[in-house]
C-alpha positions in Angstrom: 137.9 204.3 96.4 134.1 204.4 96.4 132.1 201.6 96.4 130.6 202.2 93.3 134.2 202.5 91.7 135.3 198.9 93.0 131.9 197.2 92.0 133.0 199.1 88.8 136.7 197.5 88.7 135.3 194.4 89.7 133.1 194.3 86.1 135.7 195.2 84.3 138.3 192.6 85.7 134.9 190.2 85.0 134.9 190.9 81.2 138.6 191.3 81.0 138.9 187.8 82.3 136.1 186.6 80.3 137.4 187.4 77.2 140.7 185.8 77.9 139.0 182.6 78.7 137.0 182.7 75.4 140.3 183.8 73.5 142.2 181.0 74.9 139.1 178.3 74.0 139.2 179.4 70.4 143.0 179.1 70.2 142.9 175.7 71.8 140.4 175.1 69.7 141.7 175.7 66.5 144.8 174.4 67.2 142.9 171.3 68.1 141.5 171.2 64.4 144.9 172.1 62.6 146.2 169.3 64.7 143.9 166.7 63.2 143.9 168.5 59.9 147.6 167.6 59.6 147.3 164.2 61.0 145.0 163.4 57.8 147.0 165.1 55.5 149.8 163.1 56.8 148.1 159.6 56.9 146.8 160.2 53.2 150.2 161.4 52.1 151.7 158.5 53.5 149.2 155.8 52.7 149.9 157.4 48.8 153.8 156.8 48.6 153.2 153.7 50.0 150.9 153.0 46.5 153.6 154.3 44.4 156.7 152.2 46.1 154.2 149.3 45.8 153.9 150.0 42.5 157.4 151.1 41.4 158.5 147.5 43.6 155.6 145.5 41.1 157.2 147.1 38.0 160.5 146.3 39.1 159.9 142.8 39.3 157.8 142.4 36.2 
């Protein structure tokens, strides 16, 4: 191989790897975000049965 070829080779290993990297940030990223999405959507489920057993218990007793 030349040397112009291998400098060549070497860019495009450069970008190839490049764009990996940025393609694995934005996955880790987003998983990141669905993560915590999740978490809220759990908490606020949660913290809304807990309302209506609270209130179903209250009715119960009155």
């Amino acid at each position: 191989m030349k040397s112009h070829q291998i400098q060549d080779l070497i860019v495009r290993i450069s970008a190839a790897a490049g764009v990996a990297i940025a393609m694995l940030i934005t996955i880790n990223t987003l998983t990141t975000v669905s993560q915590q999405h999740i978490e809220r959507d759990l908490a606020s489920y949660a913290s809304h049965t807990q309302l209506q057993v609270a209130g179903s218990d209250a009715a119960k007793r009155a």
